[in-house]
C-alpha positions in Angstrom: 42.5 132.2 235.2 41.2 130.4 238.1 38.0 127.8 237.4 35.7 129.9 239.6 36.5 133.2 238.3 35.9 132.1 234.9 32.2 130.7 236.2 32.1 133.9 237.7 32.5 136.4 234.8 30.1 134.1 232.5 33.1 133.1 230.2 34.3 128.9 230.0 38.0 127.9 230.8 40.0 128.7 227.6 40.5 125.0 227.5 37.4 123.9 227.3 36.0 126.2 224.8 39.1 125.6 222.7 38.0 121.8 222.7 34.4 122.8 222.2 35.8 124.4 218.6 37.9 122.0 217.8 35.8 118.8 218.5 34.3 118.1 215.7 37.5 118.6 213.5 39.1 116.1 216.0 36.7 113.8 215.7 36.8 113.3 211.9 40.7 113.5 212.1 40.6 110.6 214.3 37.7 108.8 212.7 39.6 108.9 209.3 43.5 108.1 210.7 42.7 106.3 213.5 39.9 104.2 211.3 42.5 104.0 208.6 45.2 102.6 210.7 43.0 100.1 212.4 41.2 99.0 208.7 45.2 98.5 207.8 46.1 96.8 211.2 43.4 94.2 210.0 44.6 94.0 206.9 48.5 93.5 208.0 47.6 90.9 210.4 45.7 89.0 207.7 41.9 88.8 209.1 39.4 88.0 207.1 37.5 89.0 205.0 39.3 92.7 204.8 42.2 90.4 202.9 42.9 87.8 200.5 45.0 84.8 201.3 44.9 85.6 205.1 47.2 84.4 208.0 47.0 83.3 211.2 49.3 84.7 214.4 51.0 88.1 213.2 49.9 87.2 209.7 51.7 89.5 207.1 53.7 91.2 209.5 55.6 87.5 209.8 56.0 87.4 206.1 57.7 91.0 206.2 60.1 90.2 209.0 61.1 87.2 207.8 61.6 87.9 204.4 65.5 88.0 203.4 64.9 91.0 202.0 63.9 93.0 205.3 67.2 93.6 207.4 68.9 94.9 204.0 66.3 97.8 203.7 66.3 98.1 206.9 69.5 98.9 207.5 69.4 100.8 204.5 66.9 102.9 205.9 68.7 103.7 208.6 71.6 104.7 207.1 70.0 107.0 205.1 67.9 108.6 207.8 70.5 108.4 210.8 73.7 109.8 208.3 71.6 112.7 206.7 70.1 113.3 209.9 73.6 113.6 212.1 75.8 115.2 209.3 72.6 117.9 209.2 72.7 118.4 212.4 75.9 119.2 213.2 76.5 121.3 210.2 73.7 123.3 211.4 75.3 123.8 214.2 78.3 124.9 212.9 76.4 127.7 211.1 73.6 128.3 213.7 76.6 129.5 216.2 78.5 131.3 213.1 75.2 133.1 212.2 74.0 134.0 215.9 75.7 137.0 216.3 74.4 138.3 212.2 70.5 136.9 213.4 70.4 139.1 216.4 70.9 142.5 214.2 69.0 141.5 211.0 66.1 139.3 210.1 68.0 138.9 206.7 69.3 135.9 207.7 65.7 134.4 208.9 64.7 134.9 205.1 67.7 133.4 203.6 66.8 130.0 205.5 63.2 130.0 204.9 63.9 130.0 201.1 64.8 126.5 201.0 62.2 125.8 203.6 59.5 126.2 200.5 61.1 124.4 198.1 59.5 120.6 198.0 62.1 117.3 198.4 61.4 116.4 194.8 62.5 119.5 193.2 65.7 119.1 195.0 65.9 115.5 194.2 65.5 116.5 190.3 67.9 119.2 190.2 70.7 116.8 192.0 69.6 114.0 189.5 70.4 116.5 186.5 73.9 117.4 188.0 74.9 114.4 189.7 74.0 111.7 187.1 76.6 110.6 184.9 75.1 112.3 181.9 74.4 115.5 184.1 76.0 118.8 184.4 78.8 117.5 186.7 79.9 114.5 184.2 79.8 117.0 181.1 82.0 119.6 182.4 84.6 117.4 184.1 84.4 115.7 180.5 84.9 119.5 178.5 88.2 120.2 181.3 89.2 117.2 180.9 88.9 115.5 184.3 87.5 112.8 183.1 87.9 110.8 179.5 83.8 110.9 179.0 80.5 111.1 181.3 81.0 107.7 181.4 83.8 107.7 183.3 82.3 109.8 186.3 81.6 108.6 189.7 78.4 107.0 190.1 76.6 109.5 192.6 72.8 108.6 191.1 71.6 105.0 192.3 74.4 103.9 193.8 74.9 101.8 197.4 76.1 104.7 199.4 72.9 106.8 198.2 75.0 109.8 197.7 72.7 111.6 195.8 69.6 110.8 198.6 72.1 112.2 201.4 72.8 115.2 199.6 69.1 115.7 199.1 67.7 115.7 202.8 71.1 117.2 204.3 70.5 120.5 201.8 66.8 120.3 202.2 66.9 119.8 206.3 70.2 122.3 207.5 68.0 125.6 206.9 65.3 123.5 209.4 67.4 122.7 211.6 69.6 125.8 212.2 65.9 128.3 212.1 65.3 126.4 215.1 68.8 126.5 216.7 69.1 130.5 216.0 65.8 130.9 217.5 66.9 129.4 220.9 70.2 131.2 221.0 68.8 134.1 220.6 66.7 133.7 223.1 69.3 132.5 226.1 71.3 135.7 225.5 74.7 136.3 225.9 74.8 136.6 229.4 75.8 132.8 230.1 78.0 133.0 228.5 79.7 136.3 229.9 79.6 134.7 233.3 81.4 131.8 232.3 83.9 134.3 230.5 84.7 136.0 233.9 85.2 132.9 235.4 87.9 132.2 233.2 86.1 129.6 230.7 87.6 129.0 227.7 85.7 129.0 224.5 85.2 125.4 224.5 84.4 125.7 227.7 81.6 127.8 227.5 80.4 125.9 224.8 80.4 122.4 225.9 79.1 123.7 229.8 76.8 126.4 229.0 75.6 126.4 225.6 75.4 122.7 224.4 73.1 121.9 227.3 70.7 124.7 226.8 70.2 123.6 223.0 71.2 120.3 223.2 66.7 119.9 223.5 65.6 121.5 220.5 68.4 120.3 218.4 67.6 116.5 219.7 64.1 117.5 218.6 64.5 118.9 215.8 67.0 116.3 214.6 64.3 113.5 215.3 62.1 115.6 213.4 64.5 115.2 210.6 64.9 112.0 211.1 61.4 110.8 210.9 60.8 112.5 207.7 63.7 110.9 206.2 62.7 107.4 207.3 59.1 107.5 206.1 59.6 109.2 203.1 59.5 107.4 199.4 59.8 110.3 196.8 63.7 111.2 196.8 65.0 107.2 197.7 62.4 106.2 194.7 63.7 108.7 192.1 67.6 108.4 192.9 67.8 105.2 195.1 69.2 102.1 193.7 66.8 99.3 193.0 68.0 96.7 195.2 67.7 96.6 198.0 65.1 99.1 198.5 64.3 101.3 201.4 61.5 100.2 203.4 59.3 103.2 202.3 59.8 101.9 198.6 59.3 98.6 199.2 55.8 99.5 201.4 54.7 101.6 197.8 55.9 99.2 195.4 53.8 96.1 197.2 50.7 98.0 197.4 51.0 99.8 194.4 51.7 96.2 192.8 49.4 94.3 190.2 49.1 91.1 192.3 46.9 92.3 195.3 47.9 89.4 197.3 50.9 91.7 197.5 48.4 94.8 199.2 48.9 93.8 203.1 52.6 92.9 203.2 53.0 96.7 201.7 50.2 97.7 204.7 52.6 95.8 207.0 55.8 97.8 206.1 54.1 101.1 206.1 52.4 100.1 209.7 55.8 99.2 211.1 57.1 102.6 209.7 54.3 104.6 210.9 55.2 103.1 214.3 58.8 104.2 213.8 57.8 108.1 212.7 55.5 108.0 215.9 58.0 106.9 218.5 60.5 109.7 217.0 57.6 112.2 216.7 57.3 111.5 220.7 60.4 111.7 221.9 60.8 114.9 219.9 57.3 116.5 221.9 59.3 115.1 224.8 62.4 117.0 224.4 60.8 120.2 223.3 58.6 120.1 226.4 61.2 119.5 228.7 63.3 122.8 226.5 60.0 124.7 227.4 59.9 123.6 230.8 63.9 124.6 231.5 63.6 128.0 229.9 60.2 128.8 232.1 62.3 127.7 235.5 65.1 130.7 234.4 
């Protein structure tokens, strides 16, 4: 509606009012996370009086990155959130385009994937550490068939370097995610695309790679970030069935603050900061991508 118009016929721009409602529940979300970042930003860089023992230049922040420690949970990190985030992916998108077809006649499917949508990390977590761990239900019945001499004997999964059981944890929790938002842009683009290309002789692949990889390739880039962000800050599922050395950067931030020595407070302050910064960049880039979906499906 056009500015004047709106003056006209006595109502505000639906902008404007919307911010009118919404100000003062901005404001206080602002006050309180932006307050709470800056309060930790003071801390981190070790300013006075807001922290014992305080440093000079980059203050904690110089302790963190040069501590041995940090390019092992770094890279631990990543692995975890980069491998559960790409093997997700792409087995979503394996089922999104096997489901497509199913989705489009019945909203059975769309309940199917939002059962796993309600059910929280830890729970998961729990229920892999009772079948995975070597005294679990996995370990007990390959003992009873035989498949292995005792519990013992089976394949660490539970705490181990390759954080099997953490991967298997995000990739279940994160592929129903993943392909609800894949279904709901192919059902969207149609099948006539592809029918085009068809008559022009594309091959499967074809159509695939040229016509419908480029259309989703935005929301599964953003939905995959999405993924990934969660994985990278979160503590809960690397804390329960993560190995304790070296430790993820999310467990190392909670164990330092959490820790008896408060001297110990702003080098966990530090990691989280640096990890916020890293959740925030992905968050970004996944508005980014989204926007720029929304934008290419409102020029068709």
């Amino acid at each position: 509606m056009d500015p004047a118009t709106s003056a006209g016929t006595g109502r505000s721009c639906p902008v404007r009012r919307l911010l009118l409602l919404l100000g003062p529940a901005l404001f206080l979300i602002l006050l309180l996370f932006g307050g709470g970042l800056l309060l930790g930003l003071f801390q981190a860089l070790g300013y006075p009086p807001l922290s014992a023992g305080s440093t000079s230049g980059l203050g904690h922040f110089q302790q963190v990155l040069g501590d041995a420690d940090f390019p092992r949970s770094l890279g631990l990190t990543l692995y975890i959130a980069g491998t559960s985030t790409v093997v997700a992916a792409l087995l979503s998108l394996v089922l999104a385009l096997a489901l497509v077809n199913w989705a489009a006649r019945s909203r059975l499917i769309h309940f199917l994937l939002q059962i796993p949508l309600a059910v929280p990390h830890l729970v998961i977590a729990i229920s892999l550490l009772l079948i995975l761990s070597p005294s679990g239900l996995l370990s007990r019945l390959g003992s009873a068939l035989g498949l292995v001499g005792s519990p013992a004997a089976f394949p660490l999964l539970v705490n181990d370097p390759f954080g099997v059981a953490i991967l298997a944890t995000y990739i279940w929790k994160e592929i129903p995610f993943i392909t609800f938002m894949l279904l709901a842009v192919l059902k969207n683009i149609g099948s006539e695309l592809a029918e085009v290309g068809a008559t022009l002789k594309a091959s499967r692949r074809q159509r695939f790679l040229h016509i419908t990889l480029p259309i989703i390739a935005p929301s599964l880039g953003a939905a995959s970030l999405i993924v990934f962000a969660y994985a990278f800050g979160a503590f809960e599922v690397p804390y329960l069935l993560g190995q304790t050395y070296p430790l993820t950067l999310p467990v190392w931030a909670y164990k330092s603050y959490s820790d008896i020595d408060l001297l110990s407070r702003p080098e966990g302050i530090a990691i989280s900061l640096l990890i916020t910064g890293t959740v925030l960049l992905a968050v970004l880039l996944a508005e980014l991508l989204l926007h720029s979906s929304r934008r290419r499906e409102g020029g068709r």
